[in-house]
C-alpha positions in Angstrom: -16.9 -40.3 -61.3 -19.4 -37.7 -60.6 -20.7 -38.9 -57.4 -16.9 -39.2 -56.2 -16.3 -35.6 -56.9 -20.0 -34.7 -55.1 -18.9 -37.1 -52.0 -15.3 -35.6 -51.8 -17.0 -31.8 -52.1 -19.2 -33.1 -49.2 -16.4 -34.4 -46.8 -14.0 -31.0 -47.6 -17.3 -28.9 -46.7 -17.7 -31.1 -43.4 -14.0 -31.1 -42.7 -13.9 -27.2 -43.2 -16.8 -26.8 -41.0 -15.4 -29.0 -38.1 -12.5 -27.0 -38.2 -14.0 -23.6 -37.7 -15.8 -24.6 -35.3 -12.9 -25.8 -33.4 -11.3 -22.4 -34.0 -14.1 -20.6 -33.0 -14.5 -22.7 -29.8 -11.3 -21.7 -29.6 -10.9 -18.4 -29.7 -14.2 -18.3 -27.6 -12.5 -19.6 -24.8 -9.5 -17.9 -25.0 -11.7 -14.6 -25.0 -13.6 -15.9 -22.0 -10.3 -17.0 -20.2 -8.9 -13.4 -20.9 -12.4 -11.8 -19.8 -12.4 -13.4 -16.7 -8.8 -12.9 -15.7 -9.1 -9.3 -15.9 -7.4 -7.4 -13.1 -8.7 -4.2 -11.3 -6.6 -1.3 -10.9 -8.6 1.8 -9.6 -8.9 5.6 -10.3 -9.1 8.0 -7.5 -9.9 11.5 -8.9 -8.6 14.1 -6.1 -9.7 17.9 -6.2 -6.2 19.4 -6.6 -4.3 20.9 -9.4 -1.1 18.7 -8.4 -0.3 15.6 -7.2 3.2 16.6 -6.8 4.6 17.0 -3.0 5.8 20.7 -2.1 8.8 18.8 -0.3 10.1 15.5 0.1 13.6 14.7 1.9 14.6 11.2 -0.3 13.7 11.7 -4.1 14.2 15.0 -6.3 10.7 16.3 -7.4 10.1 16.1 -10.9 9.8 19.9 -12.5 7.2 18.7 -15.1 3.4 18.4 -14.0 2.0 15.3 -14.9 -2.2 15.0 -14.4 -2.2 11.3 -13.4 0.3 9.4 -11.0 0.1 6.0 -10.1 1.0 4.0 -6.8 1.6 0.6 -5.5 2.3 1.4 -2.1 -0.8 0.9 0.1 -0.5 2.4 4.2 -1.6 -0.3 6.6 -5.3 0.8 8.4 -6.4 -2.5 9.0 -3.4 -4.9 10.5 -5.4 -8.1 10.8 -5.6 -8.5 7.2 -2.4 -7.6 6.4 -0.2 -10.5 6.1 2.2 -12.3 3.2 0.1 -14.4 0.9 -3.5 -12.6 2.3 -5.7 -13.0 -0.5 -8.3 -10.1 -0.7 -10.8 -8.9 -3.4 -9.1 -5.6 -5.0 -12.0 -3.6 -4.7 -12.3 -3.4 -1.3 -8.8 -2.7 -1.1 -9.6 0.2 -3.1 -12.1 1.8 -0.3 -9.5 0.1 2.6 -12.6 -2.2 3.7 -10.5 -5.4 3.0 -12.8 -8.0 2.0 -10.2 -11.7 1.9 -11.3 -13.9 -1.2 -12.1 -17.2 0.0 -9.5 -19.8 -1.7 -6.7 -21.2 -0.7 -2.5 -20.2 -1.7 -0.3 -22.5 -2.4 2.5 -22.8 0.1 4.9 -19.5 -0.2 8.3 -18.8 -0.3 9.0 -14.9 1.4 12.6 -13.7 2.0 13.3 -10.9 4.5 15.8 -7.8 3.4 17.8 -7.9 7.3 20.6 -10.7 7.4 20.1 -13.2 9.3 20.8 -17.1 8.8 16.4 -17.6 8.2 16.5 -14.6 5.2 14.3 -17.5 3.4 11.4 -19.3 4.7 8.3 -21.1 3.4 4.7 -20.5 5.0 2.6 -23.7 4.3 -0.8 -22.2 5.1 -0.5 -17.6 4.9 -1.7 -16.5 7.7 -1.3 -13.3 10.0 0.1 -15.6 12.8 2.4 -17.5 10.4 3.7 -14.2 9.4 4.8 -13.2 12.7 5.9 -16.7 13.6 8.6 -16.3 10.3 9.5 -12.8 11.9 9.9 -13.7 15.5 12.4 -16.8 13.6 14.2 -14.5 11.9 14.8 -11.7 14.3 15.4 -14.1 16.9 18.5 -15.8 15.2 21.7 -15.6 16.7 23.4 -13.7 13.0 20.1 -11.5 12.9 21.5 -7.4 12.8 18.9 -4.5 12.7 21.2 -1.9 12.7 20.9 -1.6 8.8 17.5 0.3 9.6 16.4 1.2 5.7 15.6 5.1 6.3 13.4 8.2 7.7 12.0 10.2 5.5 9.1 12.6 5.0 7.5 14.4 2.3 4.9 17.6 2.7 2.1 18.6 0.8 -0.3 21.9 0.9 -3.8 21.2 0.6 -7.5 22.5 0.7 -9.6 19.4 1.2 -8.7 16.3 3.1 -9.6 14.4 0.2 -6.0 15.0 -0.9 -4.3 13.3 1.9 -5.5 9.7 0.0 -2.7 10.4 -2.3 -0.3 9.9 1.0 -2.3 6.4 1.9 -2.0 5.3 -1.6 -5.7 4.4 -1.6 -9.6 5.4 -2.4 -9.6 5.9 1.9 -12.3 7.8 3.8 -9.7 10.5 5.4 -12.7 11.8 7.0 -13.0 8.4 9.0 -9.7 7.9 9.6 -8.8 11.5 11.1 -12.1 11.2 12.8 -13.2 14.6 11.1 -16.8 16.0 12.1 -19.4 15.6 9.2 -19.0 18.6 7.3 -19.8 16.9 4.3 -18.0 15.1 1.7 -15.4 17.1 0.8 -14.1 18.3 4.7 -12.4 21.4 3.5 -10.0 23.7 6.5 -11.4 25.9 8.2 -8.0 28.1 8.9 -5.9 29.9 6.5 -3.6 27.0 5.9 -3.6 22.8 5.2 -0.8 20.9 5.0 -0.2 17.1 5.3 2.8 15.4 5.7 3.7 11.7 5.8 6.6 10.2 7.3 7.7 7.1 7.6 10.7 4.9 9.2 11.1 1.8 7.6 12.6 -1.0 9.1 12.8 -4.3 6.8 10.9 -5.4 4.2 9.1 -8.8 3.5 8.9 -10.5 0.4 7.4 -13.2 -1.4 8.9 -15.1 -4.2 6.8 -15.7 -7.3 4.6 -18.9 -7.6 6.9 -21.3 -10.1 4.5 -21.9 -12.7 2.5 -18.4 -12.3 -0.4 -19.8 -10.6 -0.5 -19.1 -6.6 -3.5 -20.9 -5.8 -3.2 -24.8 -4.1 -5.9 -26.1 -6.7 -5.1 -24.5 -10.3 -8.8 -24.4 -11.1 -9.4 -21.5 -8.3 -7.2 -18.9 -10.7 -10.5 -19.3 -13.3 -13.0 -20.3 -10.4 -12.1 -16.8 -8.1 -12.2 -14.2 -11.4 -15.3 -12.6 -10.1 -13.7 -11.9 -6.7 -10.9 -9.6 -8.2 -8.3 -11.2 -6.3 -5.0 -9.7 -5.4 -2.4 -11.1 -2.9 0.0 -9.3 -0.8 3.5 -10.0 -2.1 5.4 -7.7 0.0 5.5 -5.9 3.4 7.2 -2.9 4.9 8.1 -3.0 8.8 8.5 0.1 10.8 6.8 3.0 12.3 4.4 5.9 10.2 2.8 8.8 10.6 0.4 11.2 8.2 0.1 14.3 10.0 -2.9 16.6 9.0 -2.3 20.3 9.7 -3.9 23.4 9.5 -2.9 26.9 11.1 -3.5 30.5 10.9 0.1 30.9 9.7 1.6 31.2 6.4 2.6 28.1 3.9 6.1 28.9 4.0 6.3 29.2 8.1 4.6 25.9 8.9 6.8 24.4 5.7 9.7 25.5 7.9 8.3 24.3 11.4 7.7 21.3 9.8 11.2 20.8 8.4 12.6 21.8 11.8 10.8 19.2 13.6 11.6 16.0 11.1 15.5 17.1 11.1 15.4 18.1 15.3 17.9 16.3 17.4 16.3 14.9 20.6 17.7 16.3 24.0 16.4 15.4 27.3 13.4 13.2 25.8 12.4 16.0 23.3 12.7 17.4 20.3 15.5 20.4 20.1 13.6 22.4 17.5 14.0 26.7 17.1 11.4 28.7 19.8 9.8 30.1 16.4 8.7 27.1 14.6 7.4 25.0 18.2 4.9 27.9 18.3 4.2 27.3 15.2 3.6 23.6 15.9 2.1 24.4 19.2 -0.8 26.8 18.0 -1.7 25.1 14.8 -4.5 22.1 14.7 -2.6 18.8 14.7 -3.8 15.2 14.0 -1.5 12.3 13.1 -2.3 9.1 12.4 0.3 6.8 13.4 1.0 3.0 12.8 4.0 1.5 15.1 3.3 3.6 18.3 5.4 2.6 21.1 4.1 -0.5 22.6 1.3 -1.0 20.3 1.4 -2.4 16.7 -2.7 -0.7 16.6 -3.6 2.3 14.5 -3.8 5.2 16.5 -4.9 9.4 16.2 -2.7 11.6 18.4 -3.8 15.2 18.3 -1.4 18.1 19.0 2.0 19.0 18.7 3.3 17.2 21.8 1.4 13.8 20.6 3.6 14.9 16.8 6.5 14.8 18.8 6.6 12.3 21.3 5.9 9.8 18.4 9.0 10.9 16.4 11.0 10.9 20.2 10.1 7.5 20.6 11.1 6.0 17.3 13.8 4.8 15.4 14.7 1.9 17.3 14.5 -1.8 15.4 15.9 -4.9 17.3 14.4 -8.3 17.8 12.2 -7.1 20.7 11.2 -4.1 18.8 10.8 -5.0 15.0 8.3 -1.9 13.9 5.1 -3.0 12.5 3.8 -3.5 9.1 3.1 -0.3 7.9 2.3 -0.2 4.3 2.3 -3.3 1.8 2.3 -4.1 -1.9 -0.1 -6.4 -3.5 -0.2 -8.3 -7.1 -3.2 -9.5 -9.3 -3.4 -13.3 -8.4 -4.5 -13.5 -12.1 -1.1 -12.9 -13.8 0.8 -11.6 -11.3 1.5 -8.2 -12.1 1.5 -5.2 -9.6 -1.8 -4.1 -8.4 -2.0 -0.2 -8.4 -4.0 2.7 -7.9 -4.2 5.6 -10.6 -4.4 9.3 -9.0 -5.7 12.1 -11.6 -6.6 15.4 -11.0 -10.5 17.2 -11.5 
C-alpha cells in the first residue's frame, strides 16, 4: 500500500510538472508572438507651442490646446513607392526614405470612391503599374463620372522654423530637403519678420483596399512572423488629386499675409489668372514664396515652384478630374501588416 501511494505521489508530481511546462511554453510563445508583432508608430517632437492651424477652410478648430496630435495622413514625396498593397518598413516611412519589405501580399481587393461599373477590382500581384492599370479601367468605363470631385481646401499656419511644416506632410520629413533650403543648420529658422505655411489640397478620389479575410495580408502566412523585424506596414488607401505646401515668409505682418493668403485660395480666375485685391498680390508678390506641389499640370512628379506667379498658376491650372486627367496620388494611408490597425505618426510639442 505504501509504495502505491509513493508511485501515485510520483506520477501527480511528473503530471504537474509536464503541465507547467506546457504552460510555460506556452505563454513563452505567446509573449514572443506578441514581441515580434509589435507595430511602430513614431514621435516627431516639433519646436512650436501649437500644433493647432491659425486657419483652416473645412473643419472648425478646436479651442482647447492639446500638446500631442496624431496623424495618419502621409503627403506623397516619393510616387514610385506609392501604390495599393506597397509593403514598406515603417521606419523609413517615418524619415520619407521608403524602404519596401521584401515579401509578398496576397492578392487584394481595392474599391474606388467615383462611380463607375469597375468601383471593385482585385490586383493579383500590388504593384505601381497594376495600380494605374485598375485606374485607367475604372476611369475609362463608359458609367465612370468625375464631376463628384471630393473638395479644395487649405489650412494656414504661422511658424518660426521650417521644422514645423512636417506637421502639414504628416511625417518625420527633412523640409530642409524638400524646399531645397541652403544649410543653415538644423533647425532653418526665417530670416524675415514673418513664416507662414499653408497646405492645400484638391482631392479627387480615393483608393481603397479591403481587409485581408482572415487578418493576415501576406501570400504565405508564415511571412506575418518571418517579416516582424522589418516593421512592415502596407498602404491601404490612396488620395488622387493635386497639392501644394506653400512656405512663406515676408516683411509684412501675420494678419496681412493671413489675408493675401485667404484672398488667393477663395480668388475667382479671369482671363487665365487669379482675380485677387491689388493689396494682398503685393503682398504675395514681394514675400519669399516656395511651394511644393504634387499633380502639376502635365506631370504626376514632385515639383518646387518659387514665387507668387508659380503659387498661382498652379491653383489656375487645377481643379479639373476626368479620365484623361485623374490627379495624382497625393497623400496615402498605411496599416501595420501585423494586425492591421492604422499606422500613425504622433506630433508633440518641446
Amino acid at each position: 500500500m505504501k509504495k502505491l501511494f509513493i508511485l501515485l505521489i510520483t506520477l501527480s508530481s511528473v503530471f504537474f510538472n509536464s503541465c507547467q511546462s506546457d504552460d510555460g511554453t506556452d505563454i513563452n510563445s505567446k509573449n514572443q508572438e506578441k514581441t515580434q508583432l509589435s507595430k511602430f508608430n513614431p514621435t516627431v517632437v516639433l519646436p512650436t507651442s501649437s500644433l493647432q492651424y491659425d486657419y483652416s477652410s473645412h473643419s472648425k478648430l478646436s479651442k482647447t490646446i492639446s500638446n500631442t496630435i496624431t496623424s495618419d495622413q502621409i503627403i506623397v514625396t516619393y510616387p514610385q513607392y506609392t501604390y495599393i498593397g506597397s509593403l514598406l518598413n515603417a521606419t523609413t516611412i517615418d524619415d520619407a526614405t521608403y524602404s519596401p519589405v521584401p515579401f509578398q501580399l496576397k492578392p487584394i481587393d481595392i474599391s474606388f470612391s467615383f462611380p463607375t461599373d469597375f468601383i471593385q477590382s482585385t490586383i493579383a500581384r500590388p504593384s505601381l503599374s497594376a495600380m494605374r492599370a485598375a485606374v485607367n479601367k475604372a476611369t475609362r468605363d463608359a458609367n465612370f463620372s468625375g464631376q463628384q470631385s471630393l473638395s479644395f481646401e487649405y489650412d494656414i499656419k504661422q511658424f518660426s522654423k521650417y521644422e514645423e511644416a512636417k506637421l502639414a506632410f504628416g511625417a518625420n520629413v527633412n523640409v530642409g530637403s524638400l524646399f531645397k533650403l541652403e544649410a543653415s543648420g538644423s533647425s532653418h529658422s526665417i530670416k524675415k519678420k514673418t513664416g507662414v505655411f499653408a497646405k492645400f489640397i484638391h482631392r479627387n478620389f480615393t483608393i481603397d483596399m479591403d481587409l485581408p479575410y482572415d487578418g493576415n495580408v501576406f501570400l504565405n502566412p508564415l511571412d506575418k512572423q518571418n517579416s516582424s523585424s522589418h516593421n512592415p506596414v502596407y498602404i491601404s488607401s490612396i488620395t488622387y488629386g493635386r497639392l501644394g505646401v506653400l512656405a512663406l515668409e515676408s516683411n509684412y505682418s501675420y494678419d496681412e499675409v493671413l489675408f493675401a493668403l485667404k484672398a488667393a485660395f477663395t480668388a475667382k480666375v479671369v482671363n487665365g489668372e487669379l482675380s485677387i485685391d491689388i493689396q494682398s498680390k503685393k503682398v504675395l508678390e514681394e514675400s519669399e514664396l516656395k511651394t511644393y506641389v504634387l499633380g502639376g499640370k502635365g506631370t504626376d512628379a514632385t515639383q518646387i515652384v518659387n514665387g507668387y506667379k508659380g503659387f498661382s498658376d498652379f491653383i489656375v491650372n487645377g481643379g479639373e478630374f476626368t479620365a484623361d486627367v485623374p490627379g495624382v496620388p497625393i497623400y496615402f494611408s498605411a496599416s501595420n501588416a501585423s494586425d492591421n490597425s492604422i499606422f500613425f505618426t504622433k506630433f508633440s510639442v518641446e
